[in-house]
N, C-alpha and C positions, 0 to 999 in steps of 0.2 A: 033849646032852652038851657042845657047843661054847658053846654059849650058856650054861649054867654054869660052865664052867672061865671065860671073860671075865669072867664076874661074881664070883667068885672070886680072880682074878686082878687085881694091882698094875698098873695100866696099861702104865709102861714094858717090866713083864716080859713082858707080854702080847707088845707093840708088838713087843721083840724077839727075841722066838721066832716074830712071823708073818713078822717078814722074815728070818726064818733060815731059815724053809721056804719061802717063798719063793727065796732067795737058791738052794736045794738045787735048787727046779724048776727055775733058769731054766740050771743046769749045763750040761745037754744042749745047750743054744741057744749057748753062748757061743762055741762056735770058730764056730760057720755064720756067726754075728752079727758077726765081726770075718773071717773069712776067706773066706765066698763070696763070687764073683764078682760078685753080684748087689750083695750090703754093700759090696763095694770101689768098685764103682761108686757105689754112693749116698756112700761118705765122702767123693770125691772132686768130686762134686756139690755137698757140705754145705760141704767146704773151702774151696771157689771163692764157697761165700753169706756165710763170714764176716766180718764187718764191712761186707760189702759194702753199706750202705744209711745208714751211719754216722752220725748227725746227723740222718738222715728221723723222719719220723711216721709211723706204721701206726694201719690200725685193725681190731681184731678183732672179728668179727660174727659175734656170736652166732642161735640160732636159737628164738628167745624168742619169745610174740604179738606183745610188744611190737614187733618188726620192720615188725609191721603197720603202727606210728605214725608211723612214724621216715621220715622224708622222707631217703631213700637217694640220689638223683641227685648231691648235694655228692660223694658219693664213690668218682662213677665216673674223679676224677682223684688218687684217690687208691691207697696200698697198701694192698691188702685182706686179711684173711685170711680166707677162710670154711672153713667145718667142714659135714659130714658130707652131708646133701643137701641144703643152699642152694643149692645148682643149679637147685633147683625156683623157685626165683625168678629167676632169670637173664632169663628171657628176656621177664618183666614188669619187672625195672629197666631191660635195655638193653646190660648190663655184666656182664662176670664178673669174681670176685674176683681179685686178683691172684695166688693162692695158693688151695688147699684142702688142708685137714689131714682127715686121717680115721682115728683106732686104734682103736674098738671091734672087736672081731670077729662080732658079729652086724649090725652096720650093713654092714661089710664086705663080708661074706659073701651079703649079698640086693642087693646094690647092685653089686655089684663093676664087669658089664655097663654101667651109666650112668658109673662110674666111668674105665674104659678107653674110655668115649667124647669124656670131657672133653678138650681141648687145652692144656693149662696147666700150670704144674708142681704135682705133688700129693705128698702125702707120706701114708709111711701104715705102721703098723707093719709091723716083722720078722715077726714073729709072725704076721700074715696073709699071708705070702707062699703060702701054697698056695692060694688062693682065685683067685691070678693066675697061676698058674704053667702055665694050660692056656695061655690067650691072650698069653703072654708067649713062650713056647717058639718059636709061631709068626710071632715076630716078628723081624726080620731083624737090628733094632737091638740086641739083647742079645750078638750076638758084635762089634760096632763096636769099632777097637782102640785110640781113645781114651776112654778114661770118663768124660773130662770134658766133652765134647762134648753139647752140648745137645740133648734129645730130649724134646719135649713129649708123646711118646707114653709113654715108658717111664718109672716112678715113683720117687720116691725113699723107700727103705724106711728107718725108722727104730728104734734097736733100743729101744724102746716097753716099760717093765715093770709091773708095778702092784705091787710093795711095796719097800721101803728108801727109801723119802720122801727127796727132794733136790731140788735147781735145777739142771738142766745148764746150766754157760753157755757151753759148747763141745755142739751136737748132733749132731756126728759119734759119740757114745759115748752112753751110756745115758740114758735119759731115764725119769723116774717120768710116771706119766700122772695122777696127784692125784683119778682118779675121775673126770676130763672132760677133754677133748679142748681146751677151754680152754686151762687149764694147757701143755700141749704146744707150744700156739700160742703163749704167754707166751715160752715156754724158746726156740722156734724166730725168736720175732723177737730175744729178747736177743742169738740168738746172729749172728743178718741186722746187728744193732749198730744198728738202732732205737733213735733216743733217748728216743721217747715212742710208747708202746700207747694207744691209746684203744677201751676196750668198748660194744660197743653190743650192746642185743637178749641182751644176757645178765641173764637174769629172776631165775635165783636160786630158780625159784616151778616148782612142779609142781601143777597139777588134778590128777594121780592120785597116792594113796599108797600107800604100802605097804614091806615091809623092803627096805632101799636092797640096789642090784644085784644084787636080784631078777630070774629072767627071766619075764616075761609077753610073751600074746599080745597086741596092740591088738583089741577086738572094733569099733570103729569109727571116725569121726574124729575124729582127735588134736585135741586139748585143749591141747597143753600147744608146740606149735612153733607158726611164722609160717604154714604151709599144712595142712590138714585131712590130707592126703594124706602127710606126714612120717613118722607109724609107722602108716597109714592101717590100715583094717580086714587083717588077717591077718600083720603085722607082728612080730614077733619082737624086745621089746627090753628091755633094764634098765631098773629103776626109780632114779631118782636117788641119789647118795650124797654130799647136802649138806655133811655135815658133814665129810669128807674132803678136798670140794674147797675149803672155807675154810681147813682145813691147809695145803692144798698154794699157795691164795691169797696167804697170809700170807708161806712161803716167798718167792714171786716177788714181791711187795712188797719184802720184803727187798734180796735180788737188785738189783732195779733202784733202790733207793735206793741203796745203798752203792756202786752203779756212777755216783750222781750223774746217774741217770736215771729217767724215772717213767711208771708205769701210773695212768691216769686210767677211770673209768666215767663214761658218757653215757649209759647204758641208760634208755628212759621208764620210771618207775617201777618200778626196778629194788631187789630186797629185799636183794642184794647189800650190806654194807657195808665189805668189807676195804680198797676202794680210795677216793680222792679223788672226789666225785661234781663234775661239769662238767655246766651244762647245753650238749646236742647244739646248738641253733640259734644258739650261741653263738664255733662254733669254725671259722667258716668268713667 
């Protein structure tokens, strides 16, 4: 039935009746997302990141095979951002990323354990806050009576949506997730005031197909990240939704042009085209 009325259906009108229902689910969310303790804390976290890096370079690292290729050690003096379990590579480059972003909810949710083990700051949607909220309770740092205060233990929750497509360029307030955690990353260094993003290891390319954010099981090793072991056998995850996150791409191109600032891709062989291709052995 759904899949009729879309095809049926004038694009735009489509577009805005799914974020009108959307907009409807995320009702319930919206006073926890601006007034728990927990959000209070993360805004004034975000508050204290903005513009803070002003004029740097970042680079976003993606979890593509291509990772494989990419001679990483250039930038373990660099700002990194990594996403979801590139952690599983940490302790073959030497280095952990400067940052880890993390809003699916099924990545979240299996992961969470490695997640609260990491020491660094992490972000990671509102939305999964109940996946944390056992091992968080127990934590001493959640009544601390400045919130600005630095704790590499405790996360910074973001309030993460998935319909009404935008650029936050402030991330203390809402942020569209564009269908990848990419994007997110994009929004969160705009708003760090990075003058320049550069991607690596974002393929663009999935070995498995299928209707995008789908959820499947993995029945063995991943095919489609930098480690066999990523959605490894019994894994729980979506299947890509390409074509959404070149919407959401386009956006953040945007964004960072008209701020007179710019996202470059350095990805090997990356299918990706929205952004300016640089080659990687080039920029250091």
């Amino acid at each position: 039935m759904k899949a009729t009325l879309k095809r049926v259906t004038p694009e735009p009108l489509w577009n805005a009746a799914r974020d009108a229902v959307v907009f409807t689910r995320n009702i319930p969310e919206l006073s926890s997302a601006y007034l728990h303790p927990w959000r209070r804390q993360s805004m004034a976290r975000l508050a204290a990141l903005k513009d803070k890096y002003r004029g740097r370079r970042c680079f976003i690292i993606g979890n593509g095979p291509s990772l494989r290729q990419t001679d990483v050690f250039p930038l373990r003096n660099e700002f990194t951002f990594g996403m979801n379990r590139v952690y599983l590579a940490f302790e073959r480059w030497g280095f952990r990323t400067s940052f880890l972003v993390s809003v699916n909810d099924l990545v979240i949710e299996q992961c969470v354990d490695d997640f609260l083990a990491l020491d660094m700051p992490r972000f990671f949607s509102w939305r999964s806050r109940k996946y944390f909220q056992p091992a968080l309770h127990r934590s001493s740092e959640l009544t601390t009576a400045n919130p600005d205060a630095h704790s590499s233990r405790l996360p910074t929750f973001l309030y993460a949506t998935y319909g009404a497509p935008t650029f936050a360029r402030d991330a203390r307030f809402r942020l569209w997730e564009g269908a990848t955690v990419t994007y997110v990353c994009l929004q969160l260094a705009f708003h760090m005031g990075f003058a320049e993003a550069i991607l690596i290891g974002v393929d663009h390319s999935f070995a498995t197909k299928g209707q995008p954010n789908k959820t499947v099981v993995s029945d063995g090793d991943d095919p489609n990240h930098f480690d066999a072991r990523y959605f490894g056998k019994g894994f729980r995850w979506q299947l890509p939704d390409l074509d959404t996150s070149e919407q959401a791409y386009l956006l953040a191109r945007y964004a960072w042009e008209q701020d007179g600032r710019r996202v470059l891709d350095a990805t090997i062989g990356g299918k990706l085209t929205i952004f300016p291709k640089v080659q990687y052995d080039r920029l250091f």
